[in-house]
TORTOR-649254 format. One record per residue: x, y, z of N, C-alpha, C, CB in turn; residue number from 1. Coordinates in nm, 2 decimals. Atoms other than C-alpha are relative to their C-alpha. Glycine has a CB too. Layout:
BEGIN
SITE    nxx    nyy    nzz   caxx   cayy   cazz    cxx    cyy    czz   cbxx   cbyy   cbzz resi
SITE      X      Y      Z      X      Y      Z      X      Y      Z      X      Y      Z  NUM
...
//
This chain:
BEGIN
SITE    nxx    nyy    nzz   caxx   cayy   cazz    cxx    cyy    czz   cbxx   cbyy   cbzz resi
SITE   0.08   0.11   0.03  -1.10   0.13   2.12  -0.01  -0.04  -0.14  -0.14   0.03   0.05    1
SITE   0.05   0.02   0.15  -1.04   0.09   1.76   0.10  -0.10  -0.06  -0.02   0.15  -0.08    2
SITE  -0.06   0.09   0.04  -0.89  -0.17   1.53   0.18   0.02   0.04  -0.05   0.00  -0.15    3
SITE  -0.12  -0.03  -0.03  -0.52  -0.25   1.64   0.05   0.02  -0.12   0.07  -0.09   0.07    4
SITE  -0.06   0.01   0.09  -0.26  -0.22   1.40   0.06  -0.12  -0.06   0.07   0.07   0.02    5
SITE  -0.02   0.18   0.06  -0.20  -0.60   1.36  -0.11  -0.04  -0.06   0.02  -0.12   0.12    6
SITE   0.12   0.04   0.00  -0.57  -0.65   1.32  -0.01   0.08  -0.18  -0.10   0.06   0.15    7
SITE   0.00  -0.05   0.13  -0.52  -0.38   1.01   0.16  -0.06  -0.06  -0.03   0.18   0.02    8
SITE  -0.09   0.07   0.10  -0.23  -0.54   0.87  -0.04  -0.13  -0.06   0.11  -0.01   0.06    9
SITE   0.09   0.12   0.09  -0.40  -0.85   0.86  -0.10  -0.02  -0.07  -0.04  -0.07   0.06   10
SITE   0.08  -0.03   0.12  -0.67  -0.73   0.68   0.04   0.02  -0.13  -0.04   0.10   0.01   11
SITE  -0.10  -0.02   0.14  -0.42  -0.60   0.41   0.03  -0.08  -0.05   0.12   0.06  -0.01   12
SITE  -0.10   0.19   0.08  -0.24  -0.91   0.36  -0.12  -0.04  -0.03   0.11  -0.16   0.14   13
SITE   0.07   0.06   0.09  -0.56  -1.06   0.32  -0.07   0.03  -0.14  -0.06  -0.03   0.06   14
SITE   0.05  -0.04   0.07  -0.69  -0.83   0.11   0.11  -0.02  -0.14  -0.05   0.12   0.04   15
SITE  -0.08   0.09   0.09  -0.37  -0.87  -0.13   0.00  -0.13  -0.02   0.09   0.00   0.01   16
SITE   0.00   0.14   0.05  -0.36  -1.22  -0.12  -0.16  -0.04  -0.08   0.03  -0.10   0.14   17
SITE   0.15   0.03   0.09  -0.75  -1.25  -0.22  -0.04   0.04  -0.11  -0.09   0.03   0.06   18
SITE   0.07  -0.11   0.07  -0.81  -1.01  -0.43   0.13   0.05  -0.08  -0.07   0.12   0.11   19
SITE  -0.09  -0.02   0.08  -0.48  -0.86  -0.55   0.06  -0.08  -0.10   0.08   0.04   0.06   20
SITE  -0.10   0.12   0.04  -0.24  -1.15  -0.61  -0.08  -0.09  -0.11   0.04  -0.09   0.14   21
SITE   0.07   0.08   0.03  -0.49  -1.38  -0.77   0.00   0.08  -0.16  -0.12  -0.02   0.10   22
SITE   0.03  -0.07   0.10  -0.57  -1.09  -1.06   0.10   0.06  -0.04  -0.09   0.08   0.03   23
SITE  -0.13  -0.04   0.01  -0.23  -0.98  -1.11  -0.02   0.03  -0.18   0.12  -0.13   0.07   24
SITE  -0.03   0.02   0.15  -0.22  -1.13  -1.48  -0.13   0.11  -0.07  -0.02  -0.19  -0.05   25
SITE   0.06   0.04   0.08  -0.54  -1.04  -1.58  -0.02   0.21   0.00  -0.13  -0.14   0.03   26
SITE   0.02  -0.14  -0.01  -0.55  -0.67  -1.45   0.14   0.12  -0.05  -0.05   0.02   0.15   27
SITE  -0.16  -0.07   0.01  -0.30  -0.41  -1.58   0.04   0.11   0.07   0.02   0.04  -0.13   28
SITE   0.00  -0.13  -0.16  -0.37  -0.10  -1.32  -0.09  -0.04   0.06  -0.03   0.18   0.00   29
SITE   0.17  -0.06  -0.12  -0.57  -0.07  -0.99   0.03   0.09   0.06  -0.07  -0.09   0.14   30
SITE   0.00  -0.14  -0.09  -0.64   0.25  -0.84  -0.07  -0.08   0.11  -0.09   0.15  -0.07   31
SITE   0.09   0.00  -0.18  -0.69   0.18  -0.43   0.02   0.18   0.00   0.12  -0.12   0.21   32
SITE  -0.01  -0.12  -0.04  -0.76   0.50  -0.29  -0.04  -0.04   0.19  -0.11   0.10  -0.10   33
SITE   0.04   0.03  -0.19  -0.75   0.46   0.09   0.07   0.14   0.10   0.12  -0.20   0.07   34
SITE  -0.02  -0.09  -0.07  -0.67   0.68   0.38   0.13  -0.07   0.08  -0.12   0.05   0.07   35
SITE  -0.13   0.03  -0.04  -0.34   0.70   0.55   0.07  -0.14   0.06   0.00   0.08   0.09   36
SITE  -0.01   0.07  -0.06  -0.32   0.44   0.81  -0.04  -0.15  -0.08  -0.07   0.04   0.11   37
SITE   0.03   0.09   0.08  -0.47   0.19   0.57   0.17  -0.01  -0.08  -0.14   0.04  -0.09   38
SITE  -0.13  -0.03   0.06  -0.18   0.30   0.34   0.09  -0.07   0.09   0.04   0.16  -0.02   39
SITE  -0.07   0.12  -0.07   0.05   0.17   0.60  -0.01  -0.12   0.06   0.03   0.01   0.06   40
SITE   0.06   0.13   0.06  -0.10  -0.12   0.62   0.01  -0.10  -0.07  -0.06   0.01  -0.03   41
SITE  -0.01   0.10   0.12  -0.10  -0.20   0.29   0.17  -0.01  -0.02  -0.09   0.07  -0.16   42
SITE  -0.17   0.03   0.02   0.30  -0.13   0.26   0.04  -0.07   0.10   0.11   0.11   0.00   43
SITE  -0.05   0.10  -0.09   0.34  -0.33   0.57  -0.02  -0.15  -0.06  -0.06   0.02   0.14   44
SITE   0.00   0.10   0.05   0.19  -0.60   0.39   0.08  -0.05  -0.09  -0.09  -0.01  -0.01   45
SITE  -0.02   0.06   0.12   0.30  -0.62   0.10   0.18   0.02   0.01  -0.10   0.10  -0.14   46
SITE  -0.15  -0.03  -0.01   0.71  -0.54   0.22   0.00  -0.09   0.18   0.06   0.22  -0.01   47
SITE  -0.06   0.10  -0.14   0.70  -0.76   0.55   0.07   0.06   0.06   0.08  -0.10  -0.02   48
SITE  -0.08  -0.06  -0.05   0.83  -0.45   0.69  -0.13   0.08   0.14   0.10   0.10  -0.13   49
SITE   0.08  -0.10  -0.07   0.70  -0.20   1.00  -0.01   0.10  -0.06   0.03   0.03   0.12   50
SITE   0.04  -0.12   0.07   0.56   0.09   0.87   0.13   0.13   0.02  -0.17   0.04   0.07   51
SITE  -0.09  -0.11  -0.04   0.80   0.31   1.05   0.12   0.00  -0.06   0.03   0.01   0.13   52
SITE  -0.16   0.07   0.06   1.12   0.10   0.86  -0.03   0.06  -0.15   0.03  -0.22   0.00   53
SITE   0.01  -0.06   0.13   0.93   0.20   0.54   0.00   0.15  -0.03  -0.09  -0.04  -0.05   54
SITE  -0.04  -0.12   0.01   0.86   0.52   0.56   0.06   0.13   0.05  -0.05   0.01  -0.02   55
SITE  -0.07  -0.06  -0.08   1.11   0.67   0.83  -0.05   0.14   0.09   0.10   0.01  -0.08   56
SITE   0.13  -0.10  -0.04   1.03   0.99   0.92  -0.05   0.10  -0.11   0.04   0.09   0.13   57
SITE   0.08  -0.09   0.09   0.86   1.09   0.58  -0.14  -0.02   0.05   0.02  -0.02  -0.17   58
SITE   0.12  -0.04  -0.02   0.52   1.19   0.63  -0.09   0.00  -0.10   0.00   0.10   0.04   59
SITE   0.08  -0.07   0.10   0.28   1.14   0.34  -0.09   0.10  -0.02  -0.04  -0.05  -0.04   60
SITE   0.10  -0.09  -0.03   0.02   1.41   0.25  -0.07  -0.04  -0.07   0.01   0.13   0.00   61
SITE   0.10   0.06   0.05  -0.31   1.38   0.17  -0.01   0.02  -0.15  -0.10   0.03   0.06   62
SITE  -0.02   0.01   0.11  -0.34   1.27  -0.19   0.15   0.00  -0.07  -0.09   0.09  -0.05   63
SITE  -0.13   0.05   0.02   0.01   1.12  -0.20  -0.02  -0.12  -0.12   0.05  -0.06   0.16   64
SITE   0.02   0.10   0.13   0.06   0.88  -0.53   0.12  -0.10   0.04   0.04   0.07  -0.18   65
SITE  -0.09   0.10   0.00   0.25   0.57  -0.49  -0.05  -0.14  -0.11   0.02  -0.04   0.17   66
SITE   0.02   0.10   0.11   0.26   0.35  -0.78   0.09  -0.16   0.07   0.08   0.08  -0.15   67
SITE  -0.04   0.13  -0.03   0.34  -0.02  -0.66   0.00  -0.10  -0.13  -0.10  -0.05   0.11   68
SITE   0.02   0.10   0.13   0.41  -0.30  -0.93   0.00  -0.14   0.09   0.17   0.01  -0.14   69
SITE   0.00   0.12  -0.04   0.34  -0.64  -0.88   0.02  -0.16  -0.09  -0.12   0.02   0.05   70
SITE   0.02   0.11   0.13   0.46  -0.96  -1.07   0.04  -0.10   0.10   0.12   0.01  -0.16   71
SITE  -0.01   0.13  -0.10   0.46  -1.29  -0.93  -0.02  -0.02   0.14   0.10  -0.05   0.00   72
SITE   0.03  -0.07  -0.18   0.31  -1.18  -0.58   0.13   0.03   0.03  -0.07  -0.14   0.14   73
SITE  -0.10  -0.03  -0.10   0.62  -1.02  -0.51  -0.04   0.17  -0.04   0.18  -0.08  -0.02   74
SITE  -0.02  -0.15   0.05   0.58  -0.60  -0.50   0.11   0.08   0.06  -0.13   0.08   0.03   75
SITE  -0.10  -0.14  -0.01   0.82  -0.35  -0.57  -0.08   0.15  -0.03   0.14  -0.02  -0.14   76
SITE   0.04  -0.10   0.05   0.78   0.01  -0.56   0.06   0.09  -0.10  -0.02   0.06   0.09   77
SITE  -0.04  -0.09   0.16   0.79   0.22  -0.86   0.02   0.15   0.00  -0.13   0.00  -0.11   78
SITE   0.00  -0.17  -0.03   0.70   0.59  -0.72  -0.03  -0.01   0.17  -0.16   0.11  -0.11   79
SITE   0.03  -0.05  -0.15   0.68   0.65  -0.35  -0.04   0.11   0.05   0.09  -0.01   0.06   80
SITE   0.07  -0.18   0.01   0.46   1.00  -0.29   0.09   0.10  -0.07  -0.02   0.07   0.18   81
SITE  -0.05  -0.07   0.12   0.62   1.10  -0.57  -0.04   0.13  -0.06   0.00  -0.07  -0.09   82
SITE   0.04  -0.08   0.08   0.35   1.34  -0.68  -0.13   0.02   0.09  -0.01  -0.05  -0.14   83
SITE   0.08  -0.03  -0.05   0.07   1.51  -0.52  -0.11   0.09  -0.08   0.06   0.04   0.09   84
SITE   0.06  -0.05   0.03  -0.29   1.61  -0.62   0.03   0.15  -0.02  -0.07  -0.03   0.07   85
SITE  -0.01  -0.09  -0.03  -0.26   1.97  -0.52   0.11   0.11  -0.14   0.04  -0.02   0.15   86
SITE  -0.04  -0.06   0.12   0.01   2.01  -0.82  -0.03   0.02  -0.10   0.07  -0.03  -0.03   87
SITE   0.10   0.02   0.16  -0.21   1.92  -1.11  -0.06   0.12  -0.03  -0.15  -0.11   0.02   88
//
């Protein structure tokens, strides 16, 4: 009974387009911190891809870092769970 996964993708997209995209210039980092499913979500949005095409069968773990860049509403990724809390 709980949000579909279209219903959370469309959230993302909007939330990038409102909020991200718009501030691009003026901001130079944002830390989201979100929980998994969100996380795919947000890479579905922002790559026009299914979650499963992006991240195959890696698995992130919790407190996974992915650094995303963004210039001219288009994002590339920079680090992909490159680095985990738990090492620090």
């Amino acid at each position: 009974g709980g949000e579909s996964y279209a219903s959370l993708e469309k959230r993302c997209r909007s939330f990038l387009d409102e909020i991200i995209v718009p501030n691009e210039k003026q901001w130079e980092h944002v830390l989201l911190v979100a929980h998994g499913g969100v996380v795919r979500g947000l890479f579905s949005a922002m790559f026009a891809q299914a979650s499963n095409e992006i991240y195959g069968s890696h698995v992130q773990k919790n407190c996974a870092v992915n650094i995303i860049d963004c210039t001219a509403g288009v994002f590339s990724v920079d680090v992909f769970a490159g680095e985990y809390c738990e090492k620090l």
